[in-house]
N, C-alpha and C positions, 0 to 999 in steps of 0.2 A: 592320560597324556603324561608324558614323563616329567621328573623337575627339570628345572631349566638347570642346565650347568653351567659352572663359572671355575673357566681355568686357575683366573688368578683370586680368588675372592681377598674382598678388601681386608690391610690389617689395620689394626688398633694401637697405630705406632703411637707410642710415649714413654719415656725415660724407663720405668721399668719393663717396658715388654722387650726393649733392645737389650737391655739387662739380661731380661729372660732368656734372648734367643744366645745370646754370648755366653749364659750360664750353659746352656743345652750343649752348644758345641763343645765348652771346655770336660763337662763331665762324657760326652760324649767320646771323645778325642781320652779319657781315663780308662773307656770300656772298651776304646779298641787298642789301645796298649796292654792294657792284662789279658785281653785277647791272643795279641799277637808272642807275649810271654810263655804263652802255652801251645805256642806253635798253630794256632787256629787257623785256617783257610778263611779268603776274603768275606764268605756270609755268617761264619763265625765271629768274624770283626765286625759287621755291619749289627750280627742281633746284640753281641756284648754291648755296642755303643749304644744300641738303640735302647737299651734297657734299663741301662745307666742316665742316660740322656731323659727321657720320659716318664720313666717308671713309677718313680716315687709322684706325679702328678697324675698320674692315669689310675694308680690307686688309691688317690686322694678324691677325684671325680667320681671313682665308683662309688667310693663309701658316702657322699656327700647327694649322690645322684644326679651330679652335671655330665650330662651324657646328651649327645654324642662325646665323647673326653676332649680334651684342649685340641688334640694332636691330629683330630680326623675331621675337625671344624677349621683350621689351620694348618693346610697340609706344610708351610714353610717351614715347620718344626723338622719334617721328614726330610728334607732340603739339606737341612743347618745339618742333621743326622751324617747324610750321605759327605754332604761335603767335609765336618771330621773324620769319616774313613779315608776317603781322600789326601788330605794333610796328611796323615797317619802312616799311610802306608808313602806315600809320596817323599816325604820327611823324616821315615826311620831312622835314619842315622843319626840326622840332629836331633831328633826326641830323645835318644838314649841318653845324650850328653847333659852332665851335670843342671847346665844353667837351666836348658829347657825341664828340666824336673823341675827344679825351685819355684819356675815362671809357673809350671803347674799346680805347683801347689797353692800359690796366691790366687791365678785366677779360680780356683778349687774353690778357696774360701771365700771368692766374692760369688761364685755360683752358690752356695751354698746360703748367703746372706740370703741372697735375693731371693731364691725358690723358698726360701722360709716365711718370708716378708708375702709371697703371693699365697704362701698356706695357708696363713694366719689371717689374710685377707678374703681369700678366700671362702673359708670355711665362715668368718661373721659376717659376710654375704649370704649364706646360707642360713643365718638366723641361727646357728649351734650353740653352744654353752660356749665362753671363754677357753676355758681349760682344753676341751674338745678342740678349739681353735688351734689352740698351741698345739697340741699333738700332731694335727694334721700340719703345720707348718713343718716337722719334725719328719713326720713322714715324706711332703715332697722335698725335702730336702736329703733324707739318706736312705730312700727306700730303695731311688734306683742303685745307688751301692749294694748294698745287700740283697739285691736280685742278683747281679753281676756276678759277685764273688758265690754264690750258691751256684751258681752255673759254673763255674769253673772249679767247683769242688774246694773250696776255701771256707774257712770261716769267717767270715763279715766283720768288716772291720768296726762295724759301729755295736757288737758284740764284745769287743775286745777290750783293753785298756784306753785306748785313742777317746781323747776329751774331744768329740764330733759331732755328735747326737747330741751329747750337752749344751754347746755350743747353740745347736739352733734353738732348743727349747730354753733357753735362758732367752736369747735374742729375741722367740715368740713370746716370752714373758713380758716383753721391753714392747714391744708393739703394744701388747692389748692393754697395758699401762697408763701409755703415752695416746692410745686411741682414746681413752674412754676418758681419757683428762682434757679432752678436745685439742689436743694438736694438730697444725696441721698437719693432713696426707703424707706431705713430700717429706717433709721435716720428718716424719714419724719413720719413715721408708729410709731414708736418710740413717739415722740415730740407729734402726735396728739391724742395717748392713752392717755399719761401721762396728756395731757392737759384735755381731758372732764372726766377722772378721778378724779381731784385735783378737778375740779370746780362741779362736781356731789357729792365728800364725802367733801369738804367744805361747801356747800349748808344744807347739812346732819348735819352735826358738828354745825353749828351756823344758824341751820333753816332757813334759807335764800328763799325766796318768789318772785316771780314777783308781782309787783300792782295788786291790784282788781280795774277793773274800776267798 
């Protein structure tokens, strides 16, 4: 006898899953602008976004072995997806314009907080070593980048000079800190947006670089 299906199955709304799904759209709405940079056709924009959007979580659930992964247990993710193509293409014109780059790059870095804050939460839900924690907060936070830009024939920006990657792994540093000092949850989620935020748009603000060897 088959499972029963559920069109809308229930979500798990709280402060950071809304987080989460605004992160999803804004890096989503990233992948389909470098998309459309490259001249890509509508399903070209839809797998940039989509890969951007998920990615770095969907290979954070493999390596962890929470499977089925977030995005096929919650098809809303695939939603949030389509509807950044959407805007995207809908909004072309205003996207290119100045301000909406800047607005992208803020909500960027609050995506970015947040998908880390779940990595890192994530993975000592899994019982993994600390350290391990922090990487995979690193990972869902710029994996989906660096799928993107590999598909588009570029080198990854968290490759590069760009203080990004830093960013989260310092701010996972700041979570498993504040978790094991008995903080609370929210407070801790809190502190660790706020912190690879500040150091992702100060980076931004006054160009700031790792070394080249």
């Amino acid at each position: 006898m088959p499972n029963e299906f559920n069109l809308f199955p229930p979500l798990p709304w709280s402060f950071l899953f809304l987080q989460d799904l605004i992160g999803t759209i804004v890096f989503a709405i990233s992948g389909a602008m470098a998309a459309r940079q490259h001249k890509m056709d509508i399903f070209g924009l839809f797998i940039l976004a989509f890969v951007t959007g998920v990615g770095g979580g969907t290979l954070r659930d493999v390596m962890i072995g929470s499977t089925p992964v977030f995005w096929i247990k919650q098809p809303i993710y695939v939603l949030m997806i389509t509807l950044a193509v959407i805007l995207t293409a809908v909004l072309k014109h205003n996207i290119d314009k100045k301000g909406w780059q800047k607005g992208l790059l803020f909500f960027d870095a609050i995506g970015l907080g947040v998908f880390t804050v779940i990595g890192v939460q994530k993975g000592l839900d899994f019982g993994v070593h600390p350290l391990i924690a922090i990487a995979l907060g690193g990972v869902t936070g710029c994996f989906g980048g660096l799928i993107r830009d590999i598909l588009r024939n570029e080198v990854p920006i968290i490759l590069q000079r760009e203080i990004y990657v830093t960013a989260s792994l310092i701010g996972g540093a700041i979570f498993v800190l504040f978790y094991y000092a008995g903080v609370e949850s929210r407070w801790v989620d809190i502190v660790t947006i706020s912190s690879v935020i500040f150091i992702r748009l100060l980076a931004i603000r006054f160009n700031l670089n790792l070394p080249r060897i």
